[in-house]
ROROMAR-25307 format. One line per 2 residues: their letters; for each residue x, y, z of N, C-alpha, C. Coordinates in nm, 4 decimals. Layout:
<recs>
A> X/Y/Z/X/Y/Z/X/Y/Z  ...
</recs>
This chain:
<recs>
XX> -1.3089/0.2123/-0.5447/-1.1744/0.2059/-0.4887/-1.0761/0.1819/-0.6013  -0.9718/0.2251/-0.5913/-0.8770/0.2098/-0.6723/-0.8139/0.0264/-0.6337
XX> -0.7953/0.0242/-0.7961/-0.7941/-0.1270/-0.8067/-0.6736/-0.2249/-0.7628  -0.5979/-0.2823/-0.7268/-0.4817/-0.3565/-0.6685/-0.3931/-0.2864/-0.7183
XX> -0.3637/-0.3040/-0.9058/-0.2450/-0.2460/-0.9570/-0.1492/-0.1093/-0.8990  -0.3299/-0.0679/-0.8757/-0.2434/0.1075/-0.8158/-0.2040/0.0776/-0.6824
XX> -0.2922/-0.0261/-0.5893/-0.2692/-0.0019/-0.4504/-0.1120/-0.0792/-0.4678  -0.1098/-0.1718/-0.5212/0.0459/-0.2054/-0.4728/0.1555/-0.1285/-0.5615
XX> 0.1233/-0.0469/-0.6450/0.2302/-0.0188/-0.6911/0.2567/0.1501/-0.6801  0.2201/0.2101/-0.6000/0.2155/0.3088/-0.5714/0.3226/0.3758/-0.4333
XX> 0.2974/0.2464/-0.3266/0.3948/0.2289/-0.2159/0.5165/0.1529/-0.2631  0.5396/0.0572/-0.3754/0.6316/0.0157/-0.4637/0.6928/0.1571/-0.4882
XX> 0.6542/0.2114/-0.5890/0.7041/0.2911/-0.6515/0.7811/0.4317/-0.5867  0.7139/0.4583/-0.4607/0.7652/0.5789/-0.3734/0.8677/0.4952/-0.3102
XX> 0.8561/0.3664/-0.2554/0.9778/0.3302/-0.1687/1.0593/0.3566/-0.2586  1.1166/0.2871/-0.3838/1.1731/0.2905/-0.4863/1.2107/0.4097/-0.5167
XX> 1.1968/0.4966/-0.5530/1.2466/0.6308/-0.5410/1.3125/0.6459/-0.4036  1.2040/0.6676/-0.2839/1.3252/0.7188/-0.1574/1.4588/0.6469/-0.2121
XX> 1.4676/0.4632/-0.2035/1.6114/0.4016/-0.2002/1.6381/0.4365/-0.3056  1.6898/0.4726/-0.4248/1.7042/0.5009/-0.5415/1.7833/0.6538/-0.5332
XX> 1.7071/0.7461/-0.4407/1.7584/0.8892/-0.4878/1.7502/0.9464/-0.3252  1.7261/0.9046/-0.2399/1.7376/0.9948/-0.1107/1.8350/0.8873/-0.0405
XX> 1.8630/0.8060/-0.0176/1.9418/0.7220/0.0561/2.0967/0.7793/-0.0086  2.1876/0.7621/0.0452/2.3425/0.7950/-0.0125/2.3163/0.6031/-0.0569
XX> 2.5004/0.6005/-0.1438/2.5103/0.4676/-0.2193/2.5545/0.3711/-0.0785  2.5972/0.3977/0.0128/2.6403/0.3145/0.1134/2.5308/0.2692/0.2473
XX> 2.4249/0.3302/0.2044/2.3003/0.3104/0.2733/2.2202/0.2104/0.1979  2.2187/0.2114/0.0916/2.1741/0.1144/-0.0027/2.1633/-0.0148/0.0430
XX> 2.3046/-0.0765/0.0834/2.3349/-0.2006/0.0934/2.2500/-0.2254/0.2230  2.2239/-0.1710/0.3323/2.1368/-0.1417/0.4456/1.9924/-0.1323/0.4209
XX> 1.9314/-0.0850/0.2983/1.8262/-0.1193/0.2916/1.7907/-0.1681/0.1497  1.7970/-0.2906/0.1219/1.7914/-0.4064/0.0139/1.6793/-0.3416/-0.0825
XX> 1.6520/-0.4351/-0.2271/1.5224/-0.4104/-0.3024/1.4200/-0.4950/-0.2603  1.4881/-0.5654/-0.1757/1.3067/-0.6554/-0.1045/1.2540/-0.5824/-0.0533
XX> 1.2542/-0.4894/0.0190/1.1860/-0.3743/0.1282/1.0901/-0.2811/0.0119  1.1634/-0.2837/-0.1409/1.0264/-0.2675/-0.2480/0.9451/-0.3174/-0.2332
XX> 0.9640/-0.4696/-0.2543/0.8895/-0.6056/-0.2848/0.8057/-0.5566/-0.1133  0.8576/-0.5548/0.0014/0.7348/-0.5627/0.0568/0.6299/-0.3957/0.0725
XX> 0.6895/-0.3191/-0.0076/0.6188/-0.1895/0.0018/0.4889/-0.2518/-0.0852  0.5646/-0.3394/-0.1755/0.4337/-0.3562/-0.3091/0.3383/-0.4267/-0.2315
XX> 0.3340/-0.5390/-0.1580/0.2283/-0.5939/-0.1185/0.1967/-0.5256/0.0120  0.2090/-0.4338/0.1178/0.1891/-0.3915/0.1829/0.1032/-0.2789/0.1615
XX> 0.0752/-0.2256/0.0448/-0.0018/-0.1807/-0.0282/-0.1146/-0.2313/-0.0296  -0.1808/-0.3179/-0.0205/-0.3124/-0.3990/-0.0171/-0.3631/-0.5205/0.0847
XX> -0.3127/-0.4539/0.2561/-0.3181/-0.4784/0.3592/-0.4369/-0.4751/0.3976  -0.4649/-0.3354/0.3907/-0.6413/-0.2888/0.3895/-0.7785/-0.3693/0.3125
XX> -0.6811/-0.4146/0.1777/-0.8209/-0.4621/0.1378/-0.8074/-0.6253/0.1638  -0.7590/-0.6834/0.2724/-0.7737/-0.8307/0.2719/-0.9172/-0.8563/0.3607
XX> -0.9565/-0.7087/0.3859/-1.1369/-0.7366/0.4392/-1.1947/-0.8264/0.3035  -1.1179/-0.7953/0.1881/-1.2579/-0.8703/0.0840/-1.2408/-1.0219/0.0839
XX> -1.0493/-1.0401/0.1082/-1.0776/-1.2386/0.1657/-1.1760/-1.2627/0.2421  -1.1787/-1.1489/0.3844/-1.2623/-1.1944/0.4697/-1.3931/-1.2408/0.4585
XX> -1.4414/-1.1208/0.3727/-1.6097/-1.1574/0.2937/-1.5859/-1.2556/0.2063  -1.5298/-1.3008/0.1226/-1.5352/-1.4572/0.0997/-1.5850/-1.5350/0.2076
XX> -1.5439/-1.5438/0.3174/-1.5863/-1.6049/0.4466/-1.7267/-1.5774/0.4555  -1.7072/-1.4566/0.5177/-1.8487/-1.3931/0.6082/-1.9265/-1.4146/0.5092
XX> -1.9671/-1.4021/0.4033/-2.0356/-1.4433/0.2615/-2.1357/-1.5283/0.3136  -2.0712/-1.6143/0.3911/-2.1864/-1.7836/0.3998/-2.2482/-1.7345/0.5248
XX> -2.2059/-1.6496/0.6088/-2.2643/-1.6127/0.7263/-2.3923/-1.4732/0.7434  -2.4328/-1.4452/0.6162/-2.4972/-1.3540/0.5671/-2.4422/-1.2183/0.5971
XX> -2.3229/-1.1738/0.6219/-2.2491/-1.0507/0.5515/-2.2732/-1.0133/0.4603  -2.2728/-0.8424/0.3966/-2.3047/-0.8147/0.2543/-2.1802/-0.7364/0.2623
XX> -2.0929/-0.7148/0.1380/-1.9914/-0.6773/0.1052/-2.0258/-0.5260/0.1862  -2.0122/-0.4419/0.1960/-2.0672/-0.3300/0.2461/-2.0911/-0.3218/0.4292
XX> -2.1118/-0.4318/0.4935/-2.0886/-0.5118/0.5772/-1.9038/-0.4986/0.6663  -1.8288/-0.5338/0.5576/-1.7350/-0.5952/0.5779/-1.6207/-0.4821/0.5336
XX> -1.6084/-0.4451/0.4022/-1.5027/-0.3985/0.3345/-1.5409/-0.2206/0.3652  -1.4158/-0.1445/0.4082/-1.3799/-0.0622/0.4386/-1.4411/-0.0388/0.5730
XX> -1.4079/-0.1360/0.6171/-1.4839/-0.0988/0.7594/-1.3076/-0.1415/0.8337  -1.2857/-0.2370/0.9524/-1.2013/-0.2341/1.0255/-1.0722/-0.2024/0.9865
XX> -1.0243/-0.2571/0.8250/-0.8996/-0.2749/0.7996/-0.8748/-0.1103/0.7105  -0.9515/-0.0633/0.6929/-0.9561/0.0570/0.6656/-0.9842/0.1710/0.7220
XX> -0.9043/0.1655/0.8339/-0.9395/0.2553/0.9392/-0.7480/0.3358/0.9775  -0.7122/0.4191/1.0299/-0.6124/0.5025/1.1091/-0.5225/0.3862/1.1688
XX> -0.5937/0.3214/1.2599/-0.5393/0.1665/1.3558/-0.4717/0.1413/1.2677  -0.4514/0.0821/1.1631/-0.3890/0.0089/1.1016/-0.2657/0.0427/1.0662
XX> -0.2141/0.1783/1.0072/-0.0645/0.2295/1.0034/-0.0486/0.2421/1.1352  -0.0998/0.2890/1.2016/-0.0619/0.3250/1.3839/0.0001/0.1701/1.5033
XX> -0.1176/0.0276/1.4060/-0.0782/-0.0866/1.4984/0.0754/-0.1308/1.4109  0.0863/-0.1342/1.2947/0.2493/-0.1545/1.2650/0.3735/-0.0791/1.3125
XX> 0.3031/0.0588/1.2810/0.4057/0.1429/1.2959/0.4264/0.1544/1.5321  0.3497/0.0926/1.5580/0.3438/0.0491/1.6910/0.4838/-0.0529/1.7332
XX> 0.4402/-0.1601/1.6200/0.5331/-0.2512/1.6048/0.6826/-0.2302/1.5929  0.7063/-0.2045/1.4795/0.7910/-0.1089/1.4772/0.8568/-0.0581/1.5383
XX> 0.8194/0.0242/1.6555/0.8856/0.0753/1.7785/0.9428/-0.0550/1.9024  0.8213/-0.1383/1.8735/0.8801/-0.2394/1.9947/0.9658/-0.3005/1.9524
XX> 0.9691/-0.3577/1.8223/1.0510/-0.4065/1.7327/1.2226/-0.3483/1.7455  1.2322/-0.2724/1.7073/1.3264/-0.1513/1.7003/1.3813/-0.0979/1.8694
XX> 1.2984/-0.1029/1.9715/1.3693/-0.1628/2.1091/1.4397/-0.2509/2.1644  1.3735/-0.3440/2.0625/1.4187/-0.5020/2.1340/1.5103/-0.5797/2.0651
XX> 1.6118/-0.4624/1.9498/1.6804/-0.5574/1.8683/1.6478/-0.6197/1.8450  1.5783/-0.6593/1.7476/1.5344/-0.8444/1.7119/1.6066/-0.8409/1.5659
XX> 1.6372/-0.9816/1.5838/1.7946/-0.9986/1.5269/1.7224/-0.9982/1.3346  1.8437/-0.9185/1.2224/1.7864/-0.9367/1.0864/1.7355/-1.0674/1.0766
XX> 1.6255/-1.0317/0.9412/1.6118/-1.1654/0.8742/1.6819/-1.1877/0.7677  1.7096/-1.3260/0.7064/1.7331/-1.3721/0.5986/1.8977/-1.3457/0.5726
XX> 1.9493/-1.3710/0.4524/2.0736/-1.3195/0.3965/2.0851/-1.1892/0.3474  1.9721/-1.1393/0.2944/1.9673/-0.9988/0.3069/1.9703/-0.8983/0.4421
XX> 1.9504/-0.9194/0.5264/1.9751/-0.8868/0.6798/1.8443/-0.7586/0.6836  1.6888/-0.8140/0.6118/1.6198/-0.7317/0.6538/1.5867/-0.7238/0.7936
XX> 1.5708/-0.5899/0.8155/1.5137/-0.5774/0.9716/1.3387/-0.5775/0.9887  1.3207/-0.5967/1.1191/1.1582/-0.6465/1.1466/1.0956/-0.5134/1.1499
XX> 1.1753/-0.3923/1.2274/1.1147/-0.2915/1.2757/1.0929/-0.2102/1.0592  1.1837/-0.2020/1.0498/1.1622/-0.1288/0.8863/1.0352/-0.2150/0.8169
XX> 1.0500/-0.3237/0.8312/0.9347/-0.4223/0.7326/0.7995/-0.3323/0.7764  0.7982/-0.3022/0.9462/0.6462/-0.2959/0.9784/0.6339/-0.1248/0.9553
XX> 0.7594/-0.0478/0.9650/0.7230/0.0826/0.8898/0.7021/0.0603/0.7841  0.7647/0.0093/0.6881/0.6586/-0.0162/0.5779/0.5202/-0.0747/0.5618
XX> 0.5208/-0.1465/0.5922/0.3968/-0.2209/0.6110/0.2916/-0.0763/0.6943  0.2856/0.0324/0.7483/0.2328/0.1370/0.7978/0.2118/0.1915/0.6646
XX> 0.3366/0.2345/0.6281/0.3289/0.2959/0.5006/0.2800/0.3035/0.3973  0.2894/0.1478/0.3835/0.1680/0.1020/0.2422/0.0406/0.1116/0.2785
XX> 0.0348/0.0491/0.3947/-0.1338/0.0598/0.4186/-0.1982/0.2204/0.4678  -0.1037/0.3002/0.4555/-0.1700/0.3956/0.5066/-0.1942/0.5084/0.3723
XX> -0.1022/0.4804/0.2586/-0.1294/0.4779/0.1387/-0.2070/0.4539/0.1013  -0.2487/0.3147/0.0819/-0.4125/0.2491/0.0771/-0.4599/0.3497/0.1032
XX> -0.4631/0.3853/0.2406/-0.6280/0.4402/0.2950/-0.6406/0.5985/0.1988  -0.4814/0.6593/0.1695/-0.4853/0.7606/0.0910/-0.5526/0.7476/-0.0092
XX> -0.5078/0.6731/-0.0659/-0.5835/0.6631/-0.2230/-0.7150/0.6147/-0.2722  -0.7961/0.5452/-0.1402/-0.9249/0.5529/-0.1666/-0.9809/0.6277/-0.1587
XX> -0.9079/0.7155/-0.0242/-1.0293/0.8313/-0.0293/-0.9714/0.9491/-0.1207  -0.9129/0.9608/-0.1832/-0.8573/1.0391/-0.2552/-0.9139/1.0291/-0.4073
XX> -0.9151/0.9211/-0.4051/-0.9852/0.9004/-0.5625/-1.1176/0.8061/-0.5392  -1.1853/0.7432/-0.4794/-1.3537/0.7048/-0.5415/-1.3739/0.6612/-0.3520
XX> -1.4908/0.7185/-0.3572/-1.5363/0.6848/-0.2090/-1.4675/0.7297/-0.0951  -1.5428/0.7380/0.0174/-1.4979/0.7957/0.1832/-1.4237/0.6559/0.2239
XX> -1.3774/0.6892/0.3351/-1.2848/0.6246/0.4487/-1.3525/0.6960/0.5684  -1.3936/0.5777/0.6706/-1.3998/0.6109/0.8101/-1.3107/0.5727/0.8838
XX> -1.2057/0.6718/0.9133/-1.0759/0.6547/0.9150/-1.1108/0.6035/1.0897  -1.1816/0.6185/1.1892/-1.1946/0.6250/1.3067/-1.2469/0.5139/1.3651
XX> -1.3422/0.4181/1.2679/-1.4380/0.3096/1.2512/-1.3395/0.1560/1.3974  -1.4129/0.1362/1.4879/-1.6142/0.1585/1.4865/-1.6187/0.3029/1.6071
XX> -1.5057/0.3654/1.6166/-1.5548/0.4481/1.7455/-1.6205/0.5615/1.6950  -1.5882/0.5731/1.5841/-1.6385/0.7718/1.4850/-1.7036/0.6684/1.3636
XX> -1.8091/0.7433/1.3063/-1.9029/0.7458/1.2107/-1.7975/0.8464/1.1069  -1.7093/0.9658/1.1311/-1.6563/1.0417/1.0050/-1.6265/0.9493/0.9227
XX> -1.6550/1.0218/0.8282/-1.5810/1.0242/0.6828/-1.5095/1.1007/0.6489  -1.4121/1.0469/0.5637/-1.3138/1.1752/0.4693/-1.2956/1.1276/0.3581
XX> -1.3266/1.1787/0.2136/-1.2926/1.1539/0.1024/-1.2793/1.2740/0.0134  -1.2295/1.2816/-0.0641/-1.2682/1.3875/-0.2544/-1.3443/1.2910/-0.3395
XX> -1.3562/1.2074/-0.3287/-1.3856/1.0989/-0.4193/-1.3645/1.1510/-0.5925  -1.2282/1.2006/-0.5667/-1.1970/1.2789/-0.7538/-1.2851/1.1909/-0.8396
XX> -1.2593/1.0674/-0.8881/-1.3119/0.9760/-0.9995/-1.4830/1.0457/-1.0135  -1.5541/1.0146/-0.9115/-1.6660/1.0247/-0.9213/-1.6973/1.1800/-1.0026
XX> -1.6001/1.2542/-0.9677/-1.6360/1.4302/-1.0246/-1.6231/1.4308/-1.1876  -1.5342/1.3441/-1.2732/-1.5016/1.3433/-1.4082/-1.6566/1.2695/-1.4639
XX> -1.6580/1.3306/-1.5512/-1.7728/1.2925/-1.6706/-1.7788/1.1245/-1.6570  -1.8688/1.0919/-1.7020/-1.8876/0.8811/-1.6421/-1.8037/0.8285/-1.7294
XX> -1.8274/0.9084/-1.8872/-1.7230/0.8411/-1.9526/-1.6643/0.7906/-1.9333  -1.5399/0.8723/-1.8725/-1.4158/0.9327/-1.8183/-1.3608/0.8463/-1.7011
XX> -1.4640/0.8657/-1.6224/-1.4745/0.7760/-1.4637/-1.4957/0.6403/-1.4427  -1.5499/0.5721/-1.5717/-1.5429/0.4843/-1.6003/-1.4360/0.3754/-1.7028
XX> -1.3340/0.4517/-1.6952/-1.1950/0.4121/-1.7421/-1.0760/0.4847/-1.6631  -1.1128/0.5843/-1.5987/-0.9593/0.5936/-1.5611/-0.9102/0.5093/-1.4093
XX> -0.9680/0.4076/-1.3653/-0.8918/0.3380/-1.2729/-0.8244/0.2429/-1.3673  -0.8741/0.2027/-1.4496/-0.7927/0.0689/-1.5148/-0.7037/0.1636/-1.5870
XX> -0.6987/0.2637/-1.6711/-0.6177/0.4047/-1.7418/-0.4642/0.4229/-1.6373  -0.5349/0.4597/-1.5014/-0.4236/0.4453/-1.3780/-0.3364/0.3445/-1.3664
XX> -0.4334/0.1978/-1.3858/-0.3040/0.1070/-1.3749/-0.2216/0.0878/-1.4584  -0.2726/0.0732/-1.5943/-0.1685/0.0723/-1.7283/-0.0509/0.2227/-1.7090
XX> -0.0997/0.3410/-1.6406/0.0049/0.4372/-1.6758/0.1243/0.3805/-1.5790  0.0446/0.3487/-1.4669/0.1529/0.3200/-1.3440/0.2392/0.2318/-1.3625
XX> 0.1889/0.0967/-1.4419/0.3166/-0.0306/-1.5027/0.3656/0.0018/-1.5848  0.3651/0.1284/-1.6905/0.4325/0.1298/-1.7535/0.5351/0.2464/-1.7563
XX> 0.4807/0.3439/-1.6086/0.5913/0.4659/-1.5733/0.6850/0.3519/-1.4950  0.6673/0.2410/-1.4323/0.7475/0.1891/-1.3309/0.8268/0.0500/-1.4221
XX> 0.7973/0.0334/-1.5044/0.8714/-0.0750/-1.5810/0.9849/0.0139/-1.6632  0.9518/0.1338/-1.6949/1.0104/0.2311/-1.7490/1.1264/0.2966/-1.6410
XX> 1.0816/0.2658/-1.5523/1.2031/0.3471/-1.4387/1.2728/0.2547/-1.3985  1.2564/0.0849/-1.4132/1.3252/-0.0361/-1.3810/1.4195/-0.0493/-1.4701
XX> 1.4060/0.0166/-1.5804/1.4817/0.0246/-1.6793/1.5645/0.1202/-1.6899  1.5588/0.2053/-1.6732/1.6355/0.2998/-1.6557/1.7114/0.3082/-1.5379
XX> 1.6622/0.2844/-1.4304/1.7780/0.2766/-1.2881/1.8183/0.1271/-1.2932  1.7585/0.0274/-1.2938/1.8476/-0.0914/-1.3030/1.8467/-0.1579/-1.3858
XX> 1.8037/-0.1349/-1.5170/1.8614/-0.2358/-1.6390/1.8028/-0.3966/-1.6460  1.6576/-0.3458/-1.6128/1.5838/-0.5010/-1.5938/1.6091/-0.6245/-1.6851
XX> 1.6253/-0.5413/-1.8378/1.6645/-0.5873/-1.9541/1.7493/-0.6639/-1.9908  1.8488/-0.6679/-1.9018/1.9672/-0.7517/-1.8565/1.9480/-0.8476/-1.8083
XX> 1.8577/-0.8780/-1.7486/1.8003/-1.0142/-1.6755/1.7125/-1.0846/-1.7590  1.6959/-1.0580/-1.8805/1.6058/-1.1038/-1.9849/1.6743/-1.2151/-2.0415
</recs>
């Protein structure tokens, strides 16, 4: 599986662009840079099965057991993005001083995690996207196809390119440097 760095910074990095270059400048103020901040950790929704096996651990679970099984399944963008809708019915009033809304948090929160599920199976290992009702799988598992060499460095290769295309674009659209 692709390792945290990429999972959170991947739904980071696309939100960041949409607000950045598809939003007009007066939409902006409507959707804040925290809604980054929660793309980034919403990104690694899916894999809090491996807290779980910390747990199940003592209960004789075997990692394999546990991880990519429930939280890595379809349900999971579908139960936020569920949310979302009820959310987004029922007015429920912003949070905070930033005036995030509940219903956007949990489209994101869909978003990232459904990212997740992209990028595992996209790059090393299947997803039973259906789990426990379907046995399918769907993956390319790309990594595994490159020479071991090869396959055996480019997830950590991925994360260094990704912090440093996105520290590079923090810089360039907002002048992180300034806050130094």
């Amino acid at each position: 599986m692709p390792q945290a760095v990429t999972h959170i910074l991947v739904p980071a990095i696309i939100i960041a662009l949409f607000r950045d270059y598809f939003l007009k400048k007066r939409d902006k103020r409507k959707f804040p840079l925290h809604y980054v901040l929660i793309a980034a950790l919403s990104g690694i929704i899916p894999d809090l099965d491996i807290a779980a096996f910390w747990i199940l651990y003592f209960f004789g679970f075997t990692i394999e057991q546990v991880h990519r099984t429930f939280l890595h399944t379809l349900f999971v963008p579908l139960f936020f993005l569920s949310l979302s809708i009820v959310f987004h019915s029922i007015k429920f009033k912003e949070l905070g001083k930033h005036k995030l809304k509940l219903n956007i948090i949990f489209i994101i929160f869909a978003f990232g995690s459904f990212i997740h599920l992209l990028l595992d199976a996209l790059l090393i290992g299947k997803i039973i996207p259906f789990y426990p009702f379907s046995t399918f799988t769907i993956g390319l598992d790309l990594i595994n196809h490159l020479p071991s060499q090869l396959a055996n460095i480019s997830l950590p290769t991925l994360d260094g390119a990704l912090i440093i295309i996105y520290l590079i674009y923090l810089e360039y659209k907002h002048k992180i440097s300034d806050f130094i």
